[in-house]
N, C-alpha and C positions, 0 to 999 in steps of 0.2 A: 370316520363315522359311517359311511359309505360300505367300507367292506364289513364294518360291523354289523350294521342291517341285512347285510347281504347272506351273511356266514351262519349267524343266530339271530334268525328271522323269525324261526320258531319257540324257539325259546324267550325271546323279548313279548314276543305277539300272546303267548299263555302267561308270561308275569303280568303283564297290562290287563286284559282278560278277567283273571283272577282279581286282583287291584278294585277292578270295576262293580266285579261279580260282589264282591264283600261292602263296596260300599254301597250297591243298589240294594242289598240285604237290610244293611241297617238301617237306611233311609225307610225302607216300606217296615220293619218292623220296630220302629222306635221314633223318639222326637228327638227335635235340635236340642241343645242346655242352651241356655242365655251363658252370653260371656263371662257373667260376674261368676258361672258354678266353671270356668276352665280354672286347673292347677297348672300354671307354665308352667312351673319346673317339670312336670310327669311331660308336658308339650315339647315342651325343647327338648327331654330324653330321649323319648320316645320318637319324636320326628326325625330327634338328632341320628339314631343308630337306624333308623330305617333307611336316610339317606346315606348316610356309611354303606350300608348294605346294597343299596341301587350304585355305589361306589366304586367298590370292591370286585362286583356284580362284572359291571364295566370294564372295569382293567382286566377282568381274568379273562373277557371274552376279547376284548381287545390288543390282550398280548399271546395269547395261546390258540394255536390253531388246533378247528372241531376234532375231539376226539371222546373215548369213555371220558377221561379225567378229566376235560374241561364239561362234559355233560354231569360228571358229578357235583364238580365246584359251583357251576349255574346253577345245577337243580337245589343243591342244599342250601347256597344266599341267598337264591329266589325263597324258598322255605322259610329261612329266618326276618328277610324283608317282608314277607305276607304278613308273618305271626307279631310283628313290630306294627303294621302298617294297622292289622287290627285292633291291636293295641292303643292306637292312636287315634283311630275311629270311637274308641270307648269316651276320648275323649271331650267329644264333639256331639256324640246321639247318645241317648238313652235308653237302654234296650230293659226292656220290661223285666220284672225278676224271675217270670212263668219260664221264660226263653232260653233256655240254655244251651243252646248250638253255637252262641257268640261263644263262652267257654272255649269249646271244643275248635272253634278256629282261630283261637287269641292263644292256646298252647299245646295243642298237636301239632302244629306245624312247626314250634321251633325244636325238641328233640330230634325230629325227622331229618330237619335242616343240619342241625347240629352231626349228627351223624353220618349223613351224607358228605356233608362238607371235610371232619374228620375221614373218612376211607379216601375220598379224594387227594389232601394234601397226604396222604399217604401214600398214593402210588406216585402221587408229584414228588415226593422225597426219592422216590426208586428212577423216576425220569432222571432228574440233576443229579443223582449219583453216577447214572450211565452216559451223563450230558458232561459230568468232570472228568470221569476217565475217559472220554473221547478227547477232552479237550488237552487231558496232562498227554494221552500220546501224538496229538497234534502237535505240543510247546516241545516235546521232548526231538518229536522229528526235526521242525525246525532249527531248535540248535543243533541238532546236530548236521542239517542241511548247510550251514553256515560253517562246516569242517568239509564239505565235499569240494571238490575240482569245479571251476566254472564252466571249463571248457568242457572236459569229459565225464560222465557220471557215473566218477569214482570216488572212492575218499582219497582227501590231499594228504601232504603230511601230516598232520597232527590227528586226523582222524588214523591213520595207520600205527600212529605212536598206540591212541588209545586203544585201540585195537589190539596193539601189540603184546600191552602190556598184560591185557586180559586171556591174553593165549598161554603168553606166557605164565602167568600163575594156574591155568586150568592146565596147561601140560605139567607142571612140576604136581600139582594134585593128582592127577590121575595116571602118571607117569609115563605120557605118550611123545613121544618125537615129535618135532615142532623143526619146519625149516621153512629159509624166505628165498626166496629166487629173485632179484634185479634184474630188468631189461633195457637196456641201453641201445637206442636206433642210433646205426654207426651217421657217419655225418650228416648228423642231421640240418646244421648250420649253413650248409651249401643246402639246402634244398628250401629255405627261407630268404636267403641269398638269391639263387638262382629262379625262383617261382613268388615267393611274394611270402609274407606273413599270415594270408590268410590261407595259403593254400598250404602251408603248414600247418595249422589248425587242423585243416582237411585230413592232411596227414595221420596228425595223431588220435584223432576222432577214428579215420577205422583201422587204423592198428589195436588202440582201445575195441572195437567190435570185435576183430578178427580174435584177439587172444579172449575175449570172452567167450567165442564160441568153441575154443579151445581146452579151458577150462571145468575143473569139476563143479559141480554144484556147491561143496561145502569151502571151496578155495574162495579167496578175496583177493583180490586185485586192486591197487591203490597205487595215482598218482604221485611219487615223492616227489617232482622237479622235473620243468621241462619236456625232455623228452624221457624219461627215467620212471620206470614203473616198478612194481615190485608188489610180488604173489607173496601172500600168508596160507602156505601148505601147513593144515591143524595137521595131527595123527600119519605124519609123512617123514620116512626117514631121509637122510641123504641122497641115497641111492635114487629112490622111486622122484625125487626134486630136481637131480639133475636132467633124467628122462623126460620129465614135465618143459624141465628149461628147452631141453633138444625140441621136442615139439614146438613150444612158441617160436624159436627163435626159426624155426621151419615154415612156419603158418606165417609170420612174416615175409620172409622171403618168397613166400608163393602166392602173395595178396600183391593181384594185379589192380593197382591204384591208379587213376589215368588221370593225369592234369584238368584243370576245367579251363585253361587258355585253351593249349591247341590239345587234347588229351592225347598227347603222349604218357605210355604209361614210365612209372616212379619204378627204377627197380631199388627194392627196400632190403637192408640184414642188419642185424643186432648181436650185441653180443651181450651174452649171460652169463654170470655166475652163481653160486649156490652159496648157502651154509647150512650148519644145523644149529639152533637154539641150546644153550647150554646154560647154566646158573649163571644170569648175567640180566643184565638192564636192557630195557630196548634199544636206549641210546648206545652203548656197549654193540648189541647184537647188530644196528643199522651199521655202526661203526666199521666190524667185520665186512659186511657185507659189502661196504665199499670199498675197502681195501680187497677183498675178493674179486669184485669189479675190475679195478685199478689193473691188477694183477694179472685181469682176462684179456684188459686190452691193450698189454704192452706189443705183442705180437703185432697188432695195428701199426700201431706207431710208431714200430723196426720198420716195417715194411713201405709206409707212407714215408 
């Protein structure tokens, strides 16, 4: 109640005002009726919808913060609770039948009301229009926030699926090359071993930076597992993918990373491989790409 006085102060202080104005009118120009000449029923209508209207009044000023639209919604229930309130004072004093200014304030004010109040919950309909689409792309981020990496902020797998899958039907429509590059940090398990699991995190947190700054703007980047990343090049053929691959896997290796024990720096490399998107599934096309993987890193594994 407090911030309600506080907010439409002026607004409450001119319906009270008026309230007053109307019944010191009738007072000085008309007599009491004795009680036997009140009709309750027109009393309890009449009192009834005026206090609805000081009701309503209430709530709108109470839930809505000052603007046009809540100046419209006040001004027009203020309007209608005046034209009720007069109405109810008919029923109480007796106004001479020379006097016809009670008329005029018993039902000019409620059309005014009435119309005010109508243009009001009309731009209020265009507010809660623009207040549900905020809210459907708020719900919609959300879920889909509950598909991203917790650690890095990427999409995990399944947001890369859906992803995927969307690429993949806009390239077969438009008929543009589509390929996925994976990036594999070579052992990474000794550097979680050897430093701790949180400085692993560290790890993969700015290799995540470094390959984004690496990246085009229309390219996506997404956590599958672990240490295992994997770029969604739209409108990229093979050729210019594996170019892309050689950079990251450069930009890696030249990302001087220093411990937070004693900061010695990390030396970091990866290995990548390519494919292109062809008439196939994503799970299919992920499928390839690991075994392209697999493939990249046997030379490793002679050698180790």
């Amino acid at each position: 109640m407090p911030n309600l006085l506080r907010h439409h102060r002026l607004k409450l202080t001119a319906l009270l005002l008026a309230a007053n104005l109307g019944l010191l009118l009738h007072l000085a120009a008309g007599d009491l009726k004795a009680m036997a000449e009140w009709v309750w029923l027109d009393l309890i209508g009449e009192g009834g919808s005026a206090l609805l209207a000081l009701a309503w009044l209430g709530l709108i000023l109470k839930s809505r913060p000052a603007g046009r639209v809540t100046n419209l919604l006040a001004i027009g229930l203020g309007c209608v609770f005046f034209s009720w309130w007069v109405d109810l004072l008919d029923e109480f004093i007796q106004i001479p039948d020379a006097i016809t200014w009670d008329h005029w304030l018993e039902s000019a004010p409620m059309p005014l009301g009435l119309l005010l109040l109508t243009y009001g919950l009309y731009h209020w309909h265009h507010e809660q229009l623009a207040i549900s689409a905020q809210m459907e792309k708020r719900e919609r981020l959300f879920r889909e926030h509950r598909l991203f990496d917790k650690l890095t902020p990427l999409g995990g797998a399944d947001y890369l699926r859906r992803q995927l899958e969307l690429s993949l039907a806009q390239s077969s429509r438009e008929q543009q090359p589509l390929s996925l590059v994976v990036i594999d940090i070579d052992d990474f398990d000794s550097i979680n071993q050897r430093y701790g699991h949180a400085e692993g995190d560290r790890v993969l947190q700015a290799v995540t930076q470094q390959m984004l700054l690496n990246l085009r703007h229309q390219d996506l980047l997404c956590r599958l597992a672990g240490d295992r990343f994997v770029v969604l090049l739209s409108n990229t053929g093979e050729t210019l993918a594996r170019t892309l691959a050689t950079e990251l896997a450069q930009s890696i290796a030249h990302l001087a990373h220093k411990s937070r024990q004693h900061g010695e720096r990390l030396f970091l490399s990866a290995t990548t491989a390519t494919v292109m998107a062809l008439q196939e599934s994503p799970e299919n096309l992920l499928q390839r790409l690991n075994l392209a993987l697999a493939k990249a890193k046997q030379p490793l594994a002679l050698s180790a």
